[in-house]
N, C-alpha and C positions, 0 to 999 in steps of 0.2 A: 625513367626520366633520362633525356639526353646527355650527353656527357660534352656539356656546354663550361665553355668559360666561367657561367653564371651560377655553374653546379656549388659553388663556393659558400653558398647563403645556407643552404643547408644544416650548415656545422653549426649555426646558431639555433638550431631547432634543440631545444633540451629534451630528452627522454622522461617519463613521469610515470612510469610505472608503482602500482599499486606494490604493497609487501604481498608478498606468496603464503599460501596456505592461512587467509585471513579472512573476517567476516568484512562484505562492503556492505554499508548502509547510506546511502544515496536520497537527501531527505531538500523534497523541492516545495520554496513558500509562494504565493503569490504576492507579485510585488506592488506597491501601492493598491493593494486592494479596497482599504479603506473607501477609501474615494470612488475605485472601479465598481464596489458595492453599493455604494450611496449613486451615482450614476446610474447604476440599471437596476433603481431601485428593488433590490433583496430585502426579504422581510427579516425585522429582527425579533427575538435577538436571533432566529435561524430559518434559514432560507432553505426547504427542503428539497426545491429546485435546484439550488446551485452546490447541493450537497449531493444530490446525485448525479451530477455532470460530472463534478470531484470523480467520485465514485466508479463513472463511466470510464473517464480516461484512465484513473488507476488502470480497471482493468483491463483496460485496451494496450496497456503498455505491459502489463505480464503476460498476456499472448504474445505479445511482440518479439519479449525477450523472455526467451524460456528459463534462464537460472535465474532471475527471479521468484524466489518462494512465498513472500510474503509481504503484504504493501500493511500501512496504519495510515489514517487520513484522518484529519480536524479542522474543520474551517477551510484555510486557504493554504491546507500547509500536509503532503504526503511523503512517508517515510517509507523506501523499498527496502528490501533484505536480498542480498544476492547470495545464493549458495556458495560455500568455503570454496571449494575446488571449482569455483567459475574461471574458464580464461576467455574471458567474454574481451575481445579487442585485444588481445594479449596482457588485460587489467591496464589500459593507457588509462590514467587517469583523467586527462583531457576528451578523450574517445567517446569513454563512458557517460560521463556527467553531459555534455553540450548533446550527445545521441539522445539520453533518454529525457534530458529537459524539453528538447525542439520536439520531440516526440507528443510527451504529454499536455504541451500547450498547442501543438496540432488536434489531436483529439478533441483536447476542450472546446476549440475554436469552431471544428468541424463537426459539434454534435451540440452548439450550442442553442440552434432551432429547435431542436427535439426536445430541450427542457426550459425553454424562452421563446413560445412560440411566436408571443404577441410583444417581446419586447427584442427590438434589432440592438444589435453589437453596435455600442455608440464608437466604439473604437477598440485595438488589439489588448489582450491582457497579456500580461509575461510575468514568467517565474523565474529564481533565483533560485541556483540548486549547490549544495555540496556534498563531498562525499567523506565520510567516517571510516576510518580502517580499527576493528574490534579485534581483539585475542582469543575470548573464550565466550562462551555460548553465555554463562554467566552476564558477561557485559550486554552480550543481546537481549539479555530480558530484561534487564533493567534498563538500555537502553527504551524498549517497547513500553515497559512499564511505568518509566519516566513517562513517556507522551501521551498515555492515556492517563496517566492521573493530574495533566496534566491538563489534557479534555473535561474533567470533571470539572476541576477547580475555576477553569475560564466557561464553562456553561453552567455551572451555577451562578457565578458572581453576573452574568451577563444577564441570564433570567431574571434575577432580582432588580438588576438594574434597569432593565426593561421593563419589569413593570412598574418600578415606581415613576416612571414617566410617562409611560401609555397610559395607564390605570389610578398611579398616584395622584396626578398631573405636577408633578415636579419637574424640573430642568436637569440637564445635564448633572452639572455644577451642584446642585442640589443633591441629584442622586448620588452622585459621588462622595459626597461629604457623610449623608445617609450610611454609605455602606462599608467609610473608611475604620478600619480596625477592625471592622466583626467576622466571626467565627463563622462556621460552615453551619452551626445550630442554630445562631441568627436568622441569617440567612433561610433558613428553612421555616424558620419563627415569620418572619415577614412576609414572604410567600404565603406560607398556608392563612395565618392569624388578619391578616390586612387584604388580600386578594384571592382567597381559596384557591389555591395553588398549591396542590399536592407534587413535591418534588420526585416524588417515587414514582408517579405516576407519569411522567414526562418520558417521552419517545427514548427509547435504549440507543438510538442513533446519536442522540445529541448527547445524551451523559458519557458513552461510551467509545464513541468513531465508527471509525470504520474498518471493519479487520476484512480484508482482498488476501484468501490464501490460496494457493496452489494445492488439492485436496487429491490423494491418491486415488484413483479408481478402483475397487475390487472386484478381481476374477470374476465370470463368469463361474460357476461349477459345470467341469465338465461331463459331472457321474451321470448326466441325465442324457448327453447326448453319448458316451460309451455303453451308455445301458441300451441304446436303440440299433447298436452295431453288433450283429451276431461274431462272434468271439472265429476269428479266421488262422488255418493251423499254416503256419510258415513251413512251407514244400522245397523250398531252397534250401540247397545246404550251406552250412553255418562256412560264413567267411568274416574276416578282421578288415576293417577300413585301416587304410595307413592313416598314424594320426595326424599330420597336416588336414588330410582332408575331410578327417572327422570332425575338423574344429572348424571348417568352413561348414559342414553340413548341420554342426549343430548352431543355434540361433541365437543370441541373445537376446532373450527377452524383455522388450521396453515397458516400464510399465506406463499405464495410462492416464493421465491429470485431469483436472478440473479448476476451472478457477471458478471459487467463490467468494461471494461479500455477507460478512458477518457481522452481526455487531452485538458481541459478546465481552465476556472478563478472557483479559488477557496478562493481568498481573499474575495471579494464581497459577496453581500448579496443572490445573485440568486442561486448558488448553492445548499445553505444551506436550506433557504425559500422552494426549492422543494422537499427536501430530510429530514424533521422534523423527522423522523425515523433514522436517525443516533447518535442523540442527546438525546434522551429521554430514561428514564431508564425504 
């Protein structure tokens, strides 16, 4: 930048760095969706359309940005995980959060033909994003654990509510009254006993989110293609590389990723236990 008179304004720019050696968790909702919902008419209580759009941009934005290891999505509302030792922007907190928000409401916007093909964008959607700074892996999973049990509890209560107004023919206002105070056994009572609606039986999508992970690729075995190479006697006499230039000649090996969308338990221990690569700095 020029070294203008005007250079001066500058010094009002605050610095906003993230803390160092810490978990970011970066968790973007949709804003008035409500209404954005109701607008381009999405079916309730779940719009399998607009859950894979969600879906899409997740993971359009973990290609994007590669220390991203793991996204959770519900409704209108997706949680990233960014690896410990990210210095993605130099961790500018500002950087980060407006990068990968504009990002993922780009995606959305740009791939919304392909899961609406018969209904046009009545107008732009937008998301509100912020970011969480975590200590220990502990809080991340309670963090993740927290928002998927929290999917359960808002796609049960919704189910139920849905149908006692699609199916019930009750109001709003009615269903609400209906369903205030009751237990999750209710709940499942009402469903099955009044509308045969087996709760167990509902798409693992909705009861569970959407788990967008970063999934290690596994080697190749090489023993099949050494076995096709007759075994060649080194005719050279033995000489020492200086070590500088051994450590240029040898490689580090990158391993190889995959993003995928799951929609599994991710409270529990299993998840985690197979995937120690999300967690570690």
């Amino acid at each position: 930048m020029a070294g203008t008179k005007f250079a001066y304004v500058r010094n009002f720019e605050l610095p906003d760095p993230l803390l160092p050696d810490t978990y970011l968790v970066c968790r973007l909702d949709g804003h008035s969706f409500h209404r954005f919902s109701d607008e381009h008419g999405f079916a309730k209580p779940n719009d399998e359309r607009a859950l894979k759009l969600m879906d899409h941009a997740a993971k359009s934005a973990m290609i994007e940005f590669k220390d991203i290891v793991l996204a959770f999505g519900e409704s209108d509302e997706f949680s990233f995980l960014f690896r410990k030792s990210t210095n993605l922007y130099n961790r500018r907190h500002s950087k980060i959060l407006t990068t990968l928000t504009s990002y993922f409401t780009s995606c959305y916007v740009l791939n919304w033909s392909q899961y609406f093909p018969d209904t046009p964008l009545r107008y732009p959607p937008s998301f509100d994003g912020r970011i969480i700074v975590y200590p220990t892996e502990r809080a991340i999973r309670d963090y993740f654990s927290w928002r998927q049990a929290d999917t359960h509890i808002n796609n049960l209560y919704n189910t139920t509510f849905w149908a006692l107004i699609q199916k019930g023919g009750q109001t709003a206002t009615e269903a609400h009254a209906t369903l205030r105070g009751t237990v999750s056994a209710t709940k499942h009572e009402i469903l099955f006993s009044r509308f045969g609606i087996n709760y167990n039986e509902i798409s693992q999508r909705f009861k569970k989110g959407s788990v967008i992970v970063r999934e290690i690729v596994a080697p190749e075995s090489s023993d099949k293609a050494e076995s096709l190479e007759p075994p060649m006697r080194d005719e050279t006499p033995p000489f020492d590389l200086p070590r500088q230039k051994c450590s240029k000649v040898k490689k580090k090996n990158k391993l190889e990723t995959t993003v995928e969308v799951l929609h599994c338990d991710i409270i529990g221990d299993e998840f985690w236990l197979a995937r120690p690569h999300l967690l570690e700095n």
